[in-house]
KELUMTI-949852 format. One record per residue (C-alpha): residue number from 1; x, y, z. Coordinates in pm, 1 decimal. Layout:
node n->NUM | x->X | y->Y | z->Z
...
// end
This chain:
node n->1 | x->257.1 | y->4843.7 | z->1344.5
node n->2 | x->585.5 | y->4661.0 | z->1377.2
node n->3 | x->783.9 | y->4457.3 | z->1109.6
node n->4 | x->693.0 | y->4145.1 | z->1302.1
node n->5 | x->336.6 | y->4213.7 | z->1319.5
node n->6 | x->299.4 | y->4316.6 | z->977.4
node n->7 | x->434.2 | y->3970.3 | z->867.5
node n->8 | x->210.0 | y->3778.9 | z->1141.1
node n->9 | x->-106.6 | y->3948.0 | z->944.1
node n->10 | x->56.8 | y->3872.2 | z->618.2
node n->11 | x->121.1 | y->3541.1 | z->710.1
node n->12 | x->-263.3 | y->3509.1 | z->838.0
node n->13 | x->-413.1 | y->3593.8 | z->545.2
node n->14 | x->-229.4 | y->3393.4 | z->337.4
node n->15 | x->-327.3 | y->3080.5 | z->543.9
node n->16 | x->-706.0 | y->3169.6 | z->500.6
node n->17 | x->-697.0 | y->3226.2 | z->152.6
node n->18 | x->-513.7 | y->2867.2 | z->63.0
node n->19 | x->-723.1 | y->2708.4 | z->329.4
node n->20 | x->-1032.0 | y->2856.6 | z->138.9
node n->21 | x->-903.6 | y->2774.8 | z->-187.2
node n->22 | x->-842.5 | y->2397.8 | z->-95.2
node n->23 | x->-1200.8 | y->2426.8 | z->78.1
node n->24 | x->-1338.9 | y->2570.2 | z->-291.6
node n->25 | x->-1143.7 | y->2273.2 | z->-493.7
node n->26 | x->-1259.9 | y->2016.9 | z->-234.4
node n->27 | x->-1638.4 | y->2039.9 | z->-323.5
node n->28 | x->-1712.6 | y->1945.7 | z->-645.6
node n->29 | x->-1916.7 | y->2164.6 | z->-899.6
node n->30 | x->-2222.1 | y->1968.3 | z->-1082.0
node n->31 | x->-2335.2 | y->2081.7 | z->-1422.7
node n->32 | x->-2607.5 | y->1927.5 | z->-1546.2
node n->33 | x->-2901.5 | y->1810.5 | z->-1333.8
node n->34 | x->-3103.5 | y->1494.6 | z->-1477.6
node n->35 | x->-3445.9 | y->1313.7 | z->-1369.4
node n->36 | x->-3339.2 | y->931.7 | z->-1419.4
node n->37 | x->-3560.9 | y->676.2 | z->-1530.4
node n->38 | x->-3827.7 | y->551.0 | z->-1297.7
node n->39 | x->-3663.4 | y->237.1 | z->-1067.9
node n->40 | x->-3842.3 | y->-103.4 | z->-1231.6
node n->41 | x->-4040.6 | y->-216.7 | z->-859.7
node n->42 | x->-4133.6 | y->-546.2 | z->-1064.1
node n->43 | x->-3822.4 | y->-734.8 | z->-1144.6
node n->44 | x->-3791.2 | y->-1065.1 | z->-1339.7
node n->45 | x->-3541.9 | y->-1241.8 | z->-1093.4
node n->46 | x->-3637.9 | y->-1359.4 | z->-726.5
node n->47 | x->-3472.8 | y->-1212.7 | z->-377.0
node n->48 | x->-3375.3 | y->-1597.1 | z->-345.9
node n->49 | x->-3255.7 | y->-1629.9 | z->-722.2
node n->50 | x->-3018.6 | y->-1292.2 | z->-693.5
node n->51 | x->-2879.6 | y->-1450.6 | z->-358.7
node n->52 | x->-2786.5 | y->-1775.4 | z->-525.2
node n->53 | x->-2668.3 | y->-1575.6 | z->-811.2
node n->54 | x->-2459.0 | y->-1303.7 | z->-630.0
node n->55 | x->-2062.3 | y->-1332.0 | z->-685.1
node n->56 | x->-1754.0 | y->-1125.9 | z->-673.5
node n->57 | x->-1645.2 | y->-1070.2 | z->-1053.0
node n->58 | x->-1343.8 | y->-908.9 | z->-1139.6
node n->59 | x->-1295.2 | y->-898.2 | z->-1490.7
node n->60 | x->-1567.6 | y->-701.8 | z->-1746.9
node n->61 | x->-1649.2 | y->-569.1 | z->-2091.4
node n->62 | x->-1593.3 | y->-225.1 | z->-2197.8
node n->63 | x->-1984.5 | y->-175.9 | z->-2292.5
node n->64 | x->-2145.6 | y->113.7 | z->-2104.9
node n->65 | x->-2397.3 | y->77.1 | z->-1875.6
node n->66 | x->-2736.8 | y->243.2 | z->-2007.8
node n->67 | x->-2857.1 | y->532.7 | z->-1775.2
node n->68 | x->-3172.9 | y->378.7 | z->-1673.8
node n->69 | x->-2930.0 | y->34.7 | z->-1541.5
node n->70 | x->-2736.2 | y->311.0 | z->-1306.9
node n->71 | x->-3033.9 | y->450.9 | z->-1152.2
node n->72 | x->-3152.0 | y->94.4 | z->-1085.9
node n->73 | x->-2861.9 | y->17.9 | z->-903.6
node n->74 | x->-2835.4 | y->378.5 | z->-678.8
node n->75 | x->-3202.8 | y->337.9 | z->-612.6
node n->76 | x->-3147.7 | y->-52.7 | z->-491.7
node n->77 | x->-2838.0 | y->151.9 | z->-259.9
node n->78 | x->-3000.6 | y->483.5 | z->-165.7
node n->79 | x->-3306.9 | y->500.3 | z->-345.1
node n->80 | x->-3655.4 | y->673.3 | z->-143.8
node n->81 | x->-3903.7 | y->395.5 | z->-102.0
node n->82 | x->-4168.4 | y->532.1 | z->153.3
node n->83 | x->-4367.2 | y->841.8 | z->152.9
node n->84 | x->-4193.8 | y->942.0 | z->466.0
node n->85 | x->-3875.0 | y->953.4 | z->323.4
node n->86 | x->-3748.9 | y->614.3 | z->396.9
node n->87 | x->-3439.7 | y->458.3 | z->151.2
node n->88 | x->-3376.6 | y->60.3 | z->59.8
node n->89 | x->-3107.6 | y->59.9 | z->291.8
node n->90 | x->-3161.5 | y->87.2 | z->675.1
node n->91 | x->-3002.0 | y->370.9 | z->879.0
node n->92 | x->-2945.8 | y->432.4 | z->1248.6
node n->93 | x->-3175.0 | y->713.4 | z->1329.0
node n->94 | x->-3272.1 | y->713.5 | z->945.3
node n->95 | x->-2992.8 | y->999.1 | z->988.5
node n->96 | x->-2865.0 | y->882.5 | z->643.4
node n->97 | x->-2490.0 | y->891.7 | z->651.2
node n->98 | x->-2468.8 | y->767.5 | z->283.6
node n->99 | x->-2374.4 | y->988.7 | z->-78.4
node n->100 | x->-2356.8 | y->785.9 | z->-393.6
node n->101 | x->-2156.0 | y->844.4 | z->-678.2
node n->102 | x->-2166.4 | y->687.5 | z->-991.1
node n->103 | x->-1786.0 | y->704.5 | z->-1184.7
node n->104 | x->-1780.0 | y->617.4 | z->-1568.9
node n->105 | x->-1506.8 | y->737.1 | z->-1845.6
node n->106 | x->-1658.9 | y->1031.1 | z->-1957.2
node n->107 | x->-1841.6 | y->1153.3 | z->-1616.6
node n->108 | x->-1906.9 | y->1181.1 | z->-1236.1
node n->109 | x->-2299.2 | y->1150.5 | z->-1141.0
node n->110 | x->-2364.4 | y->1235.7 | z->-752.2
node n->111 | x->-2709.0 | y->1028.8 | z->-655.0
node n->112 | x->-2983.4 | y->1268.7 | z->-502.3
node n->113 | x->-3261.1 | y->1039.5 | z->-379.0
node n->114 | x->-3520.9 | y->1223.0 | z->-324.8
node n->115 | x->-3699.9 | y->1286.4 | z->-688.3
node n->116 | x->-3502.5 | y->1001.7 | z->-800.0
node n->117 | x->-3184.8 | y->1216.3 | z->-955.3
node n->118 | x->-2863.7 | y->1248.2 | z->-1070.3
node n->119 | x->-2622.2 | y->1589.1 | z->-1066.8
node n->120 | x->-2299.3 | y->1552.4 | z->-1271.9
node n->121 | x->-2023.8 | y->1679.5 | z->-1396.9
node n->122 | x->-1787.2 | y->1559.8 | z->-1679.4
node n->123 | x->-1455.7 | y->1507.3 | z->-1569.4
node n->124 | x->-1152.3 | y->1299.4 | z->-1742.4
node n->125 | x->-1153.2 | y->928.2 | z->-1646.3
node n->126 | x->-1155.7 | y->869.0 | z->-1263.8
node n->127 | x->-1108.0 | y->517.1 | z->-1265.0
node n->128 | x->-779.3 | y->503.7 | z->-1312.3
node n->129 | x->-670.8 | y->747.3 | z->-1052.9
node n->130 | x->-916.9 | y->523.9 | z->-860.9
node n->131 | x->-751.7 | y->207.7 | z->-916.0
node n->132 | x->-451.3 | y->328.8 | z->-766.9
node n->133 | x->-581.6 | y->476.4 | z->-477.1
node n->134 | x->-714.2 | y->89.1 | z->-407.4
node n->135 | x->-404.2 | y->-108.1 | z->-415.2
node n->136 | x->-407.2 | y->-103.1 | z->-763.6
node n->137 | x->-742.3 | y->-356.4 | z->-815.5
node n->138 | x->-767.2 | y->-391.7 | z->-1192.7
node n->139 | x->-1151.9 | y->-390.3 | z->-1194.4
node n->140 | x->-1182.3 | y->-61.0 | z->-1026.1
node n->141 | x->-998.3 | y->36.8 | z->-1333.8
node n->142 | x->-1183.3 | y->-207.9 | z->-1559.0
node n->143 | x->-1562.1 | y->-165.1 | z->-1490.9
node n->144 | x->-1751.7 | y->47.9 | z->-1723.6
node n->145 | x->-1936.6 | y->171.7 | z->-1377.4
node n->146 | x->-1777.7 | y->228.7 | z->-1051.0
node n->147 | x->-2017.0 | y->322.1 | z->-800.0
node n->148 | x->-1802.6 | y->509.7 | z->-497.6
node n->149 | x->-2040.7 | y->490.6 | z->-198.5
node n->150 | x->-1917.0 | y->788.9 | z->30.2
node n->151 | x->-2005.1 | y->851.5 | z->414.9
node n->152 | x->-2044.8 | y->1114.7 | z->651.2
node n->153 | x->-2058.6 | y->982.1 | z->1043.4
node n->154 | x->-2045.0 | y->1336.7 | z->1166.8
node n->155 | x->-2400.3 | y->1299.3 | z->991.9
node n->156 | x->-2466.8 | y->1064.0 | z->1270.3
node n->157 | x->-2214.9 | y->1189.7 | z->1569.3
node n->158 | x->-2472.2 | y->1452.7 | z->1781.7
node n->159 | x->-2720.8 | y->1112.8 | z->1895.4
node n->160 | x->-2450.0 | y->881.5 | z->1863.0
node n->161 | x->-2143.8 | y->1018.4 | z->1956.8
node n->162 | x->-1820.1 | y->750.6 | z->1964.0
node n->163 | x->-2018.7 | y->470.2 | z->1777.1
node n->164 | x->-2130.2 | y->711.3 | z->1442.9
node n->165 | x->-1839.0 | y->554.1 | z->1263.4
node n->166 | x->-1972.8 | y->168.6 | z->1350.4
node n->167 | x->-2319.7 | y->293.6 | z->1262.7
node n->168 | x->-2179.9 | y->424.9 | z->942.2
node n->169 | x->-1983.5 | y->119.1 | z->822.8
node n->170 | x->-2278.2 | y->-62.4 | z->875.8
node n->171 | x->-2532.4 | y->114.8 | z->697.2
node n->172 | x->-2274.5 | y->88.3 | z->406.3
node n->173 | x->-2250.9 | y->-255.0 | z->409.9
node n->174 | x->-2627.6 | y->-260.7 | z->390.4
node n->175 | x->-2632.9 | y->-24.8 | z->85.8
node n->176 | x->-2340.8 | y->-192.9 | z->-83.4
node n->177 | x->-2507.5 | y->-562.4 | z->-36.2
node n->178 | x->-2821.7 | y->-410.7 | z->-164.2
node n->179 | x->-2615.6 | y->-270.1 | z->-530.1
node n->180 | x->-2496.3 | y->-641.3 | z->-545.2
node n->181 | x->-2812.3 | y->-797.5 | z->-558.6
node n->182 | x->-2989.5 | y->-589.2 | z->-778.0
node n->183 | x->-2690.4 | y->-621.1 | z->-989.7
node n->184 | x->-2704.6 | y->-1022.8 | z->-978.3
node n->185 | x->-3058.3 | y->-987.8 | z->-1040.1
node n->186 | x->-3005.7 | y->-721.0 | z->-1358.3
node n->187 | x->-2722.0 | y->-1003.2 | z->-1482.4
node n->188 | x->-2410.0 | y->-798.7 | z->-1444.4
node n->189 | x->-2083.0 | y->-867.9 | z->-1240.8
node n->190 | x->-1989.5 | y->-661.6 | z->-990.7
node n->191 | x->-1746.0 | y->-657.5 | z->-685.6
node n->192 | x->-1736.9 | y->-504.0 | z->-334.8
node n->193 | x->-1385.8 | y->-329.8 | z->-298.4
node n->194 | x->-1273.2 | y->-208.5 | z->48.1
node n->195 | x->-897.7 | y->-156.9 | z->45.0
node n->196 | x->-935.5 | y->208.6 | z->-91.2
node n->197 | x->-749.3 | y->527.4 | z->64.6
node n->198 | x->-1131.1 | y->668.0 | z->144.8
node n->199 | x->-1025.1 | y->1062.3 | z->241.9
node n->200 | x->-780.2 | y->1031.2 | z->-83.7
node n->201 | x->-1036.6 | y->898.3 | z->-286.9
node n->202 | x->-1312.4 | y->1173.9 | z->-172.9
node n->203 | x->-1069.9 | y->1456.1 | z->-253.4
node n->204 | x->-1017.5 | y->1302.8 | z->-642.4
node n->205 | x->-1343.5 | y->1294.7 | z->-666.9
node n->206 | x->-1420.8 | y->1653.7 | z->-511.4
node n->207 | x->-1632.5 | y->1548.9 | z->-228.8
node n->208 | x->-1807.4 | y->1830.1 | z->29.8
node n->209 | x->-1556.5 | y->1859.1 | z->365.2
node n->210 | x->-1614.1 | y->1574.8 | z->595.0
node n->211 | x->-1732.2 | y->1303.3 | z->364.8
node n->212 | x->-1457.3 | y->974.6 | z->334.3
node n->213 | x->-1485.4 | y->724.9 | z->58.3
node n->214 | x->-1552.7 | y->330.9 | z->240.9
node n->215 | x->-1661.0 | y->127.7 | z->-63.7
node n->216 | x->-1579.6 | y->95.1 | z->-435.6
node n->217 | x->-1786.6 | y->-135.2 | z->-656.3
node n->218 | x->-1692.0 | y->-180.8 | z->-993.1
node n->219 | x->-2010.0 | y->-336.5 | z->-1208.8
node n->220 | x->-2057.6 | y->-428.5 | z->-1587.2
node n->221 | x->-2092.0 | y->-703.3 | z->-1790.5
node n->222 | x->-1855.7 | y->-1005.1 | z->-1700.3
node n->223 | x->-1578.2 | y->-1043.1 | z->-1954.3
// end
């Protein structure tokens, strides 16, 4: 084999061993899988009461957010609410383009709706890397709870081809209005955040290959 080729199949298999390596650090790997409590179906605060209620709040206490308040608010985004599958949030094809992750100082908790669930990891504190990567927004930074709602479209692209990203930004705009509510309703603040790098975001929060980042909201208790 000549010099030339010898460095062409050098050069090949170096490629495919950083491209594998990136694809191994782009994926994130989940610890500790948890049953969360059951979602309260019997809340204390009307539809038409949250509505009236629901504003963008941008400033919030340090107090965590108790576990059972975080699988409230996935389950109001994501959560499975007919025996056939079927989430809170409508989705063309019920194709489901939609990952939630929950973000706090000590942790990252991927959603898994079916069961109800949570898989995390502990990780140093993502929100500030966050906060930068969305134009610097002090409550992304702030809020004891960022919830980072991530999206696939190529979930969606085989029926719908060209219009799986439209499809996709509106299902999370369903999911994300949904978290609001139920967080009016629950009493806390919380904010919809858009401006966010979404493929820089996924890849600081080790999300599978093809998944972007589209919302952030921040929740808590308002300072």
């Amino acid at each position: 084999m000549k010099r030339r080729e010898v460095l062409a199949v050098l050069a090949a298999g170096a490629i495919a061993e950083v491209s594998t390596s990136e694809a191994l650090e782009s994926e994130a790997r989940y610890t500790n899988e948890i049953s969360l409590p059951k979602p309260n179906l019997a809340g204390k605060v009307s539809l038409e009461e949250a509505i009236q209620r629901r504003r963008s709040v941008r400033a919030f206490r340090p107090d965590a957010l108790p576990v059972e308040t975080v699988g409230q608010l996935l389950w109001a985004g994501q959560g499975v609410t007919s025996e056939d599958g079927k989430r809170a949030a409508p989705s063309a094809g019920a194709l489901y383009a939609l990952e939630l992750y929950a973000v706090t100082a000590a942790e990252v908790m991927h959603y898994l709706p079916h069961g109800h669930r949570g898989e995390t990891r502990a990780t140093s504190d993502m929100r500030p890397e966050l906060r930068a990567l969305a134009l610097g927004q002090a409550s992304v930074g702030a809020a004891p709870l960022v919830i980072a709602v991530g999206a696939d479209p190529g979930r969606l692209t085989q029926r719908y081809g060209a219009r799986a990203n439209v499809y996709t930004d509106i299902e999370a705009g369903h999911a994300t209005q949904n978290i609001l509510l139920q967080a009016a309703a629950l009493g806390l603040a919380a904010v919809p955040v858009g401006a966010v790098d979404g493929p820089k975001a996924a890849r600081a929060l080790a999300l599978p290959h093809g998944q972007t980042v589209v919302y952030l909201i921040p929740v808590g208790f308002a300072a």
